[in-house]
N, C-alpha and C positions, 0 to 999 in steps of 0.2 A: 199446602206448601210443597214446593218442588220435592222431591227425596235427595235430592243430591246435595241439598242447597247445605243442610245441619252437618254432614259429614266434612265438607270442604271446610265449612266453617268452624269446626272442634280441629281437626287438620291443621290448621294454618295455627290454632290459638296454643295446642300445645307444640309445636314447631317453635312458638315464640318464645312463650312461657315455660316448660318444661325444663330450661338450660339453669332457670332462675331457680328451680324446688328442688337446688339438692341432685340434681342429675349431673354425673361428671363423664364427659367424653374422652379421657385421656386416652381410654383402651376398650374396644372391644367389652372386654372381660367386664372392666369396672363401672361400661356404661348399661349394660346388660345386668349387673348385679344392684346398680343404684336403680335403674330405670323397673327393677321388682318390687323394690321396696318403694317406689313412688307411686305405681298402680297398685297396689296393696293401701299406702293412704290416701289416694285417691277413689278406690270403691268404699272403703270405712265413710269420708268423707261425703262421698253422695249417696249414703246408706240412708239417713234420714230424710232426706230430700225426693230421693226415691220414691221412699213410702208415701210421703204426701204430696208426693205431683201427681200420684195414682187415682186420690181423691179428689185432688183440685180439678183436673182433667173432666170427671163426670161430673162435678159442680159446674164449670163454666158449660161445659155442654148442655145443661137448663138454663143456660142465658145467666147462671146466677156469679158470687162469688163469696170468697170464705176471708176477710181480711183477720179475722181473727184468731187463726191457726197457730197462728206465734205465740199469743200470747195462749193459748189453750196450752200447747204443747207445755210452754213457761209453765203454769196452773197446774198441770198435772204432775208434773214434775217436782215442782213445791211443795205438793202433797205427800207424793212419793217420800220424799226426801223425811219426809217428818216419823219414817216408820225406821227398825232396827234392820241391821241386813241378814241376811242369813233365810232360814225356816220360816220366820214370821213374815218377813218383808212375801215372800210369796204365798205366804196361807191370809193374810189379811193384808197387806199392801197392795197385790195386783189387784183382789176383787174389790176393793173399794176404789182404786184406780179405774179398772171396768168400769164403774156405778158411774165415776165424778165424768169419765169420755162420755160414754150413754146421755147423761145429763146435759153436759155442756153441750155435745152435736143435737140432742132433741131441743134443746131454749133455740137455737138458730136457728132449725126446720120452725119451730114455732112463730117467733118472730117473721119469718119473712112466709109459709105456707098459711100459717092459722091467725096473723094476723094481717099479714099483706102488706108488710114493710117491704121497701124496695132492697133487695140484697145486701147492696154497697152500704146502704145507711144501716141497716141492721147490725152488720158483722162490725162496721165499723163502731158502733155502739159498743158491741162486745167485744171488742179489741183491746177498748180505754175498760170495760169495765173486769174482765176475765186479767188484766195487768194490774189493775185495782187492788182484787183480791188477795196478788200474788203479796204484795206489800202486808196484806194484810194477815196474811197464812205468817210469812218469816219475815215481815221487816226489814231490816237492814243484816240480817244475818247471810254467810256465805254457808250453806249444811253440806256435808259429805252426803252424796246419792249411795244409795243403799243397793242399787242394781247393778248385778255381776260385771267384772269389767268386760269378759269375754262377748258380752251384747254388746260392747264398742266397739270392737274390730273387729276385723276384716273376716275373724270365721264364724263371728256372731252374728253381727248386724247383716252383712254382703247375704249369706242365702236365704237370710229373714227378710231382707226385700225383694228376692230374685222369686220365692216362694209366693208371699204376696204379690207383686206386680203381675209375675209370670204365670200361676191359677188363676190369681184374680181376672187379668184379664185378658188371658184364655177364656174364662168362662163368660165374661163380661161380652166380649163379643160374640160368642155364641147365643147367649141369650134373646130373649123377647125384650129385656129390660132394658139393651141398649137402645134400641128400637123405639119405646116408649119414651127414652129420657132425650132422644133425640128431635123425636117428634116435639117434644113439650119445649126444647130450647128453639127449635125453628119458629115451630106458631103454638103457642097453650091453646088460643081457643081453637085451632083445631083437632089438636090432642082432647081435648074436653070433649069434643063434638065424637071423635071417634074411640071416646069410650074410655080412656087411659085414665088411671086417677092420680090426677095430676099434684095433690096437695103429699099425698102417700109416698108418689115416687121420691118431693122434693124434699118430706122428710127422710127418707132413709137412704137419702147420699148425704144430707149431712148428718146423720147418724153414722153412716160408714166415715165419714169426715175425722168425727169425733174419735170413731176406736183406732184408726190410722195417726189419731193426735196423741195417742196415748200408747203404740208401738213404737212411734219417733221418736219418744220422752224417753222412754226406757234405751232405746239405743246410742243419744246423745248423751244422755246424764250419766252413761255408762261411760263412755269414752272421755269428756270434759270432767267425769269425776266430782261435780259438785254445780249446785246450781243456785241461784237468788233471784229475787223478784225481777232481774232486770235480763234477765238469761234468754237468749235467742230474740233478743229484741231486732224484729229488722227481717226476721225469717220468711215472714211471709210474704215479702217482695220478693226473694229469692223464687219463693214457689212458685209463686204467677209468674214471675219473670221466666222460666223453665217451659210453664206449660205452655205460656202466648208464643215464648219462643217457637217450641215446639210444632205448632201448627194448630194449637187449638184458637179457633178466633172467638172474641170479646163477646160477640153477638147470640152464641150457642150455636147448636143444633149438631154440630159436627165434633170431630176429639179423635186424636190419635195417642198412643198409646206408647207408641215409639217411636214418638217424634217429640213427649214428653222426655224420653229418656236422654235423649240427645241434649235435650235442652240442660238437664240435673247437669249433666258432664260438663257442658260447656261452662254453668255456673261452677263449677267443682275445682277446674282445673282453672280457672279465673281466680277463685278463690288461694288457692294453694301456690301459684303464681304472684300473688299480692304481697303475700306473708312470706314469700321466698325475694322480693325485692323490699321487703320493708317497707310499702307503701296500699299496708292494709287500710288506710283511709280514703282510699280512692275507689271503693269498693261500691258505695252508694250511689258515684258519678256514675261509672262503666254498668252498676245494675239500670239504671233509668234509660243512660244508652241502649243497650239490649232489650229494652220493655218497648222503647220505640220503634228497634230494628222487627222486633217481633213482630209490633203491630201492621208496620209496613208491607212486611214480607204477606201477611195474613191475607193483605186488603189486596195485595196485588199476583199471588201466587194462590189463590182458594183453591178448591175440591180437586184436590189430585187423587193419586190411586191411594197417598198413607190415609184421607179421609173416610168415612162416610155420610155425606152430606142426605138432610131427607130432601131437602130439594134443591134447584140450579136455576139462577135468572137466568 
């Protein structure tokens, strides 16, 4: 996709929206003072979004996808939630949190690397079934999350994504490993052929899927302050929608990384625009619209310089 194309387009949308969340223009002074406090909950807000467009991003670039992310996030969260806060919640809440991400990202590699389910149908499997659970962990209970609140905001969550996106992938594109997982989302058998192990790569992005399901948990549950089986239902449209936005196309092989970012924003300030006019139910229409503009921009804008494509018809 173009580079100009996501900038104009966050541009115009907080131009629109922004009047709507709380920003008052009367003065200089006041629109400078409110317009702090709205990008302050606008990076809290795509704090978690952030973190798993990072991962989704290397998943679709294997051709694959993660529909189940929401509800993983949900699941881990429910768990979380079932521990005291304080000392305990991190001497045994995180590590068995670690265990249950580990878990649920390796059942997806498995599913779709070790038994050769087609992505979409696997996660989607695990979408209805990791939402199953969450019923099952609390029922119909609403639990106070046990995780600091200062992981909700903005001086929590905001360098907790800017660290992982920003190392991660620094280092992601430095590697040999994009390289690989590139190769595999263009053509697998020719990754096979040239030696890449292709079922290994595809477990450990959704391994890294998982521990990214499980940093997001912590920083949502932190800032919403309490979670139920039905919590972040809908999240991982959000995600796809960000990263297709973004410039990643459907097909693999290619992925940017800040053009994922772009996309988080644009869903963010949508979001926070919605709830700023009272018409947070319109929020499913304009995400489908966006999944379309995405795909379009994809099919007709490919391999620019934010790509790296392995190959060009």
């Amino acid at each position: 996709m173009k580079p100009w194309i996501l900038p104009i387009l966050l541009t115009i949308e907080m131009l629109v929206l922004v009047p709507y969340s709380g920003v008052r223009i009367e003065s200089p002074s006041i629109f400078l003072n409110d317009f702090g406090f709205y990008l302050s909950d606008l990076c809290a807000t795509a704090a978690p979004l952030l973190i798993l467009s990072f991962g989704m991003t290397l998943v679709l670039m294997t051709a694959g996808i993660d529909l189940s992310i929401g509800s993983m996030v949900a699941l881990i969260a429910c768990i979380l939630s079932l521990f005291d806060p304080g000392l305990s919640f991190w001497i045994l809440g995180i590590p068995c949190g670690f265990l249950l991400a580990i878990g649920l990202g390796w059942f997806n590699g498995w599913l779709i690397a070790g038994l050769d389910i087609p992505p979409i149908i696997a996660t989607l499997g695990t979408l209805f079934f990791y939402r199953g659970l969450c019923e099952v962990v609390i029922g119909g209970r609403e639990n106070i999350s046990p995780a600091p609140v200062w992981l909700g905001d903005v001086y929590g969550s905001v360098p907790l994504a800017i660290a992982l996106t920003g190392l991660g992938g620094w280092y992601f594109f430095k590697s040999r490993w994009r390289r690989e997982i590139q190769m595999l989302g263009g053509n697998r058998i020719a990754a096979r052929y040239a030696g890449i192990p292709v079922q290994r790569r595809i477990y450990e992005t959704y391994l890294l899927m998982g521990v990214l399901a499980l940093v997001a948990a912590l920083c949502a549950s932190a800032r919403d302050g309490s979670v139920k089986a039905s919590w972040q239902t809908g999240l991982e449209l959000q995600v796809i929608v960000a990263v297709i936005l973004g410039g990643t196309p459907v097909h693999g092989g290619s992925g940017t990384i800040r053009g994922s970012l772009l996309g988080v924003f644009i869903i963010s300030v949508l979001e926070l625009g919605l709830m700023g006019l009272g018409k947070s139910e319109l929020k499913p229409l304009l995400l489908g619209l966006l999944l379309v503009t995405g795909v379009a921009l994809n099919t007709h804008f490919q391999f620019s310089r934010w790509e790296s494509p392995v190959h060009k018809e």
